[in-house]
C-alpha positions in Angstrom: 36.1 -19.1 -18.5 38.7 -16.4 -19.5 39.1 -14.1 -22.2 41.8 -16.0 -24.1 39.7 -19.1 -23.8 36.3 -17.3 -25.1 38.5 -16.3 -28.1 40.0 -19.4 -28.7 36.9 -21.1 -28.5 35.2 -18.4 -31.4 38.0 -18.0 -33.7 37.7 -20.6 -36.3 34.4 -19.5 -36.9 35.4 -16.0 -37.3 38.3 -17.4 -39.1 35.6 -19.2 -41.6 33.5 -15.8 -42.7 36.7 -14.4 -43.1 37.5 -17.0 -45.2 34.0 -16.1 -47.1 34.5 -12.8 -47.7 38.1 -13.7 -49.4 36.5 -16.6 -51.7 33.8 -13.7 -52.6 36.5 -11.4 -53.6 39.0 -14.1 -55.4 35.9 -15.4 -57.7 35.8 -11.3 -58.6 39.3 -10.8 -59.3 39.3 -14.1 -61.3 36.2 -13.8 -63.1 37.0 -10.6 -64.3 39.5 -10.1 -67.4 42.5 -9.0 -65.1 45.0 -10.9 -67.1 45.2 -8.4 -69.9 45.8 -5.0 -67.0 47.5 -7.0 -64.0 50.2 -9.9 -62.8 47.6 -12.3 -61.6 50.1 -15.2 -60.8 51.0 -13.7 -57.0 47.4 -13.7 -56.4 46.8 -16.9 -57.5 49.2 -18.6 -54.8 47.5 -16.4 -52.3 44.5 -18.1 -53.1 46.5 -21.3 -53.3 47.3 -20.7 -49.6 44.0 -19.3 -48.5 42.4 -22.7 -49.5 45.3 -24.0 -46.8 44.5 -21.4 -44.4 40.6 -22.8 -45.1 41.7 -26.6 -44.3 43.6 -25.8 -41.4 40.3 -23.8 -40.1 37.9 -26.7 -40.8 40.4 -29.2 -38.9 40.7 -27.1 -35.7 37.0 -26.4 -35.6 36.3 -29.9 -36.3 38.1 -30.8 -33.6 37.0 -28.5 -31.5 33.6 -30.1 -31.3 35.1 -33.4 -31.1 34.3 -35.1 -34.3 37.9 -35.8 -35.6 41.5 -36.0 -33.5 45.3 -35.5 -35.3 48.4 -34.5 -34.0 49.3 -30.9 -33.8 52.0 -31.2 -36.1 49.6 -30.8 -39.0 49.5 -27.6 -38.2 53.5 -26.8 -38.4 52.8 -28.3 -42.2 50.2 -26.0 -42.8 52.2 -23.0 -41.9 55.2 -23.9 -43.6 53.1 -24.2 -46.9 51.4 -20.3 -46.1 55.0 -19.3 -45.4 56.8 -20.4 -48.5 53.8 -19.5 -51.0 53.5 -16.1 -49.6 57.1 -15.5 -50.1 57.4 -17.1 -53.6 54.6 -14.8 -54.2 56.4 -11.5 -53.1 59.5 -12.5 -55.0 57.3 -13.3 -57.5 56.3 -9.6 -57.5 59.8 -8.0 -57.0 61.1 -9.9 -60.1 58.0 -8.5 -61.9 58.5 -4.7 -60.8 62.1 -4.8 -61.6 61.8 -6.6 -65.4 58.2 -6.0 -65.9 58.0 -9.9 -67.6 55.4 -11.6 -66.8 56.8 -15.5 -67.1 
């Protein structure tokens, strides 16, 4: 077995207490009154595509041991989603620094 296919074969679950660790902090930030000091809404559609990230890490894992099978394509979907919310999020964020509305 190589290196790349050790990693490969390990990532998802890294991948998943990654994923942990961010839930852990996102329940902070949220629970907390932020609203009244920050501009939550970019963080919330980081969160929204964390939970994509999260679904796209229990698919390849679970099919990694087998249990389900789908067409790779999914995954083009998946990214695509990330993609657009992260940069909806940073224009998001420009608009904000340069009006300093929060809509």
């Amino acid at each position: 077995m190589t290196l790349a296919e050790s990693v490969a074969m390990v990532a998802p679950y890294y991948n998943a207490v990654l994923i942990i660790i961010l839930f852990v902090m996102f329940f902070k930030l949220f629970s907390h009154d932020s609203r009244k000091f920050a501009y939550i809404k970019p963080w919330k559609l980081l969160f929204v595509a964390l939970v994509i990230f999260l679904a796209e890490t229990v698919m390849t894992a679970l099919k990694m041991l087998g249990l389900i099978d789908y067409p790779w394509i999914i995954f083009g979907f998946f990214e695509m989603a990330i993609i657009t919310l992260f940069i909806y999020m940073l224009l998001l964020q420009k608009q904000f620094i340069k009006t300093g509305k929060k809509d």
